[in-house]
N, C-alpha and C positions, 0 to 999 in steps of 0.2 A: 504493500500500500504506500509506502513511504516513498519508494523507485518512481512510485505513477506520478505523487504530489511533485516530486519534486520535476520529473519531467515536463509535468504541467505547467510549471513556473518556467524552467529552462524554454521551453517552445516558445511561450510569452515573450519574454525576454528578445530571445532569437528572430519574432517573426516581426515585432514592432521596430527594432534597432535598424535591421536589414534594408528594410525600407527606408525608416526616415532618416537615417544619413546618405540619402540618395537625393534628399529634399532641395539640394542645389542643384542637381539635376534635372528634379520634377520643375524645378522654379526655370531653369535654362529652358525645357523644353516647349514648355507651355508659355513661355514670355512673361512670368509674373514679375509684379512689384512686391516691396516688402508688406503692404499693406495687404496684397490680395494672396501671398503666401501667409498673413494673418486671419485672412479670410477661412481661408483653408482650414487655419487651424482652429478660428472658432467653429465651423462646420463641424468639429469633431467634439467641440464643447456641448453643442444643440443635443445631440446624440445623447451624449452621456446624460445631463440634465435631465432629459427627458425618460430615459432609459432607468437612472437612479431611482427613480420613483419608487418603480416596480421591482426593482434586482433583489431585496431581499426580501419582499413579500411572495417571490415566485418562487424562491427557495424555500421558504418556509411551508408554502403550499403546495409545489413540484416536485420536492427534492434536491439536492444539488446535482445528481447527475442530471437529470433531464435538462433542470437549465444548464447544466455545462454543454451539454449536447445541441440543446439551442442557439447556447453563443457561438457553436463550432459551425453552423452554419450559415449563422450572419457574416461573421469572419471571413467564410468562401466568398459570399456575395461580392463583400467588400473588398476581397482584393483583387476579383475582376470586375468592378465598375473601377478599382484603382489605374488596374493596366489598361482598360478600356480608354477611359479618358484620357492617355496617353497618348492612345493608336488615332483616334479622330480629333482631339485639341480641342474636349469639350470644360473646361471653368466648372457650368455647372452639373457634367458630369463627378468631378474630379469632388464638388461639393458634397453630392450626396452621396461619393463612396464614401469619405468623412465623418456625414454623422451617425450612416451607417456603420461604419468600425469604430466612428463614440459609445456606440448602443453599443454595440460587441463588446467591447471594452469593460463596459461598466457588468454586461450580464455574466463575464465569464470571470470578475476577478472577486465578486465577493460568494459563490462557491466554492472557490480554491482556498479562498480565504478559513472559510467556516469547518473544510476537511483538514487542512494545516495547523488551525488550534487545536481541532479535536485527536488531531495524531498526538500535539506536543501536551495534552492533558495525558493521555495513556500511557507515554513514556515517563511525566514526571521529572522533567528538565527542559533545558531552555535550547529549545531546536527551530524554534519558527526562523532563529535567522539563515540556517543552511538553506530551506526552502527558497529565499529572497537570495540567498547567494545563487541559489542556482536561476535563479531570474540573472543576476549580474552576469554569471556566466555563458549563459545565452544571448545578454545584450550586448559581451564583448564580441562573442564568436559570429553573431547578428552584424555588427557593427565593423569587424574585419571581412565580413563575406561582400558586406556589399561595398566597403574603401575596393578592396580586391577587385570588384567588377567593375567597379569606377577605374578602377586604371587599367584596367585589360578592354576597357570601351563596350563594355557588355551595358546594352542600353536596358533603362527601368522595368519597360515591359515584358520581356521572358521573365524578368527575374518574380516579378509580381504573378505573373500565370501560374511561374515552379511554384513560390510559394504556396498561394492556395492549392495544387495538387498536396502538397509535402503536410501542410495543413489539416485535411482532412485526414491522411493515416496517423500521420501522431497522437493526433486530436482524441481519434481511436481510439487508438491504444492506451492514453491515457484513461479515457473512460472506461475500459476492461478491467485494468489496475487499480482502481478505487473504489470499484463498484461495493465490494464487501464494507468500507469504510461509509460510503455515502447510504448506503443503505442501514445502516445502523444509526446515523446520524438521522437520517430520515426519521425513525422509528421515534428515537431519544425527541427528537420536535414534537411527534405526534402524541407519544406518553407525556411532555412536558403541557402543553396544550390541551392535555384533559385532565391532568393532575394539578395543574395549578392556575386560579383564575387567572393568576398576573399574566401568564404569561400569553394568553389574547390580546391580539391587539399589540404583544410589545413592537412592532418591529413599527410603529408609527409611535405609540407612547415616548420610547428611551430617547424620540429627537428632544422633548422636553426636559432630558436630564440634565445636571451639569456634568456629571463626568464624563457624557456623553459628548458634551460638547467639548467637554477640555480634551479628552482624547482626539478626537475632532480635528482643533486646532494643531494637536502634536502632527497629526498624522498627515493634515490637511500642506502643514510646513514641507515635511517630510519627503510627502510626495511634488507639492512644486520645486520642491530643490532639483530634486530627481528629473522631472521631467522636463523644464526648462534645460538643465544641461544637456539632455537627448534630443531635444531638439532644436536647440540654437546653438550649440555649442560647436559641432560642422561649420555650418553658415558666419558666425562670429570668426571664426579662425579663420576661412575663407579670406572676409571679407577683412578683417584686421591687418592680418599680414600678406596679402596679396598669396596666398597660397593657394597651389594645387587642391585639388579634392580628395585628396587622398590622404592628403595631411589633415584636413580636418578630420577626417575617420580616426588618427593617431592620437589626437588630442580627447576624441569622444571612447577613445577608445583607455585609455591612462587612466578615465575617471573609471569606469566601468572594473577594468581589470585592482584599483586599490578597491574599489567598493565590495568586489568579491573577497577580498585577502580577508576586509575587515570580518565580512557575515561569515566567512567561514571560521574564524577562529572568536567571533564574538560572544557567542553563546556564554564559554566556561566565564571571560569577564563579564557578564551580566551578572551571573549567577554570584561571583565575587565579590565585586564592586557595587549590587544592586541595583534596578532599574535608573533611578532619579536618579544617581551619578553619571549612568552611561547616555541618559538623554540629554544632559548639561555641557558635559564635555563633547559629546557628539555636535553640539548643535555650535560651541566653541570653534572646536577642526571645522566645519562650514563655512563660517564666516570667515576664518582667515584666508583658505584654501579659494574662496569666491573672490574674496578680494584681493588677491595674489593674483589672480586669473585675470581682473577684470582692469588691475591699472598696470598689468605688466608689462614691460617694451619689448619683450622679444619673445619669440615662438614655443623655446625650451621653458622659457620662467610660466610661459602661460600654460604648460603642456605641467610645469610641477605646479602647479596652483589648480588644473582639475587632479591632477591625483589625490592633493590634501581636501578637493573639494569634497571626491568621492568618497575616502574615507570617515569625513563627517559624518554623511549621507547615509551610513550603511545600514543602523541599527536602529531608528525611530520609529520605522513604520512597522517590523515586527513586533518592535517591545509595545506600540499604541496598540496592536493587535493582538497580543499577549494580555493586556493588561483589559482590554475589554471582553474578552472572553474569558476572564477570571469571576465578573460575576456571576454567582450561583445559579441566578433563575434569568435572566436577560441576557445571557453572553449570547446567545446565537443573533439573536435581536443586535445588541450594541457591534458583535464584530458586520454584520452588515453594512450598520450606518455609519461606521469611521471608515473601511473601507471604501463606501461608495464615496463619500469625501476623498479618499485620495483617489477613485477616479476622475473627482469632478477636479482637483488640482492637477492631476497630469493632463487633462488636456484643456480648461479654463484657462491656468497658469500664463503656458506659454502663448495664446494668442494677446493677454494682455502683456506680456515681453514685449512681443512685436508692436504693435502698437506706440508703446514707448518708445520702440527702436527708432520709429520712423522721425522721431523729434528726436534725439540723445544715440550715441554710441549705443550699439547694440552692445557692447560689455559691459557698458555702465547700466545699460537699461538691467541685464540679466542682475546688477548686484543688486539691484534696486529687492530684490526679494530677502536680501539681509534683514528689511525689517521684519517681515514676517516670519523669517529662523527664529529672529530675537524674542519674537512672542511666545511663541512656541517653549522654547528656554523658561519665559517668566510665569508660565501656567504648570509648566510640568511638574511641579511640587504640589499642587493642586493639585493635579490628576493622580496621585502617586497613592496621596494621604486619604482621597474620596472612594477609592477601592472600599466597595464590599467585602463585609466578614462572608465564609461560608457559614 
């Protein structure tokens, strides 16, 4: 079961990076502005938003395999309306693959999410962050496949067809490998739901919590760090140092391969050092590592400034997602809703980047989300201390 979860994460990883460091690409080919490669990326905002709605009430009432299975066909859709609107030079085809893979997005990451606690409740130590390493390590191996096609002149479109084939078998096969897990979880929902009033209704109730929301904000940080670097941080290097494209892959690629070092050896310090120290410090490495990146004058200072950036980066959104699935009678509920907030900051985030960009350096604009780590920082002790007794 654990092999599945984490392939689940690794493919994620792999199929998101793949593509959008190609984003200079999709921009060259289709003739965009920064504004209308903003565009794009709210497209994929619309999606999600709208899609959050529903993503943890369909689990709750679906199962998460089936919605996993559902999101694996949005997915397909989406990344041939992506190669589509390539091959004809359609804007608003290119749009609605977008929020079609915002909805994707949101449907398939808070089931992964809800299997991933429920593994690291069984074992009884702190595992959620290999799972997210093996996201990092699909986003580097994601992230060098497609620099690699970038410079062998392999254009977007095969690479967006292979994928969706390559998509639906993994996709698969993930779903064979969890099935035992998700069906228990399934059941644990359904015995929870007739055994205890509260827990009707929570997956709309817990948005009125505070811990709910403090985790929220942890995670909400967490993930715009994260996806802001995936997806401007190519483009920024690009455009900063007159660079090839292939060198922006290198730079997206630095952050990705520290952020894995960190998830994979992060666990035993959580469990040493305790949550609230590891989210302080963690949120500390961001901000320096952001702002090394963001006023650095040369390629190498800016290439070490996303590794400290990634390393920040590593550990918040498992430990927010650790920590809300720790309460007793709502954790299927709260890991839902913090999750779906960092759907809605991976891909909200960066279109408001852009935005920015288009007035301000686009590295300045990216640090511009320092304020928001910083928040994130000055609640975490709140969210730590508000944890539910069992």
């Amino acid at each position: 079961m654990r092999i599945g979860i984490l392939l689940a994460y690794f493919f994620n990883g792999l199929a998101l990076s793949s593509w959008m460091v190609r984003l200079p690409g999709i921009r060259e080919g289709l003739d965009l502005s920064v504004s209308e490669v903003s565009l794009f990326l709210s497209a994929g905002a619309i999606g999600t938003l709208v899609m959050v709605t529903f993503a943890g009430a369909a689990v709750m009432r679906f199962g998460p395999l089936l919605t996993y299975q559902m999101a694996t066909g949005a997915f397909v859709l989406a990344y041939l309306l992506l190669g589509l609107s390539m091959d004809v030079g359609g804007l608003p085809i290119l749009l609605l693959a977008n929020v079609l893979h915002g909805a994707a997005f949101a449907l398939t990451n808070v089931p992964q999410s809800i299997l991933a606690a429920a593994n690291e409740r069984s074992v009884g130590r702190t595992i959620l962050p290999q799972f997210h390493a093996g996201y990092s390590i699909g986003s580097a191996v994601g992230a060098a496949t497609g620099g690699a096609a970038a410079a062998l002149g392999v254009t977007v479109l095969p690479q967006l067809f292979g994928l969706a084939v390559v998509a639906v078998i993994i996709r698969q096969l993930v779903a064979r490998l969890v099935r035992p897990l998700a069906l228990e979880v399934q059941q644990n929902h359904v015995a929870a739901a007739q055994a205890l009033p509260i827990a009707k209704g929570a997956s709309l109730r817990v948005w009125g919590e505070s811990q709910t929301l403090l985790l929220g904000v942890i995670v909400f940080a967490a993930a715009l760090s994260e996806g802001t670097a995936n997806n401007w941080a190519a483009l920024s290097v690009v455009d900063a140092f007159s660079a090839p494209e292939s060198e922006g892959a290198i730079a997206l690629t630095a952050f990705l391969i520290a952020q894995t070092v960190v998830r994979l050896i992060g666990g035993p310090a959580i469990d040493r050092l305790g949550r609230l120290t590891m989210l302080r410090l963690s949120g500390a490495v961001s901000v320096l590592g952001l702002g090394i990146f963001a006023l650095a004058p040369s390629l190498p200072l800016a290439i070490c400034g996303m590794a400290l950036w990634g390393a920040g980066s590593a550990l918040n959104v498992p430990i927010g997602i650790a920590l809300a699935a720790a309460d007793p009678l709502r954790g299927p509920a709260k890991v839902a809703a913090v999750t779906s907030l960092s759907s809605i900051a991976n891909i909200v985030g960066p279109p408001a980047v852009g935005a920015l960009g288009e007035r301000i350096d686009i590295r300045l604009a990216m640090a511009s989300i320092i304020a928001v780590i910083a928040a994130a920082v000055s609640v975490s002790g709140r969210a730590v201390r508000s944890l539910p007794r069992p």
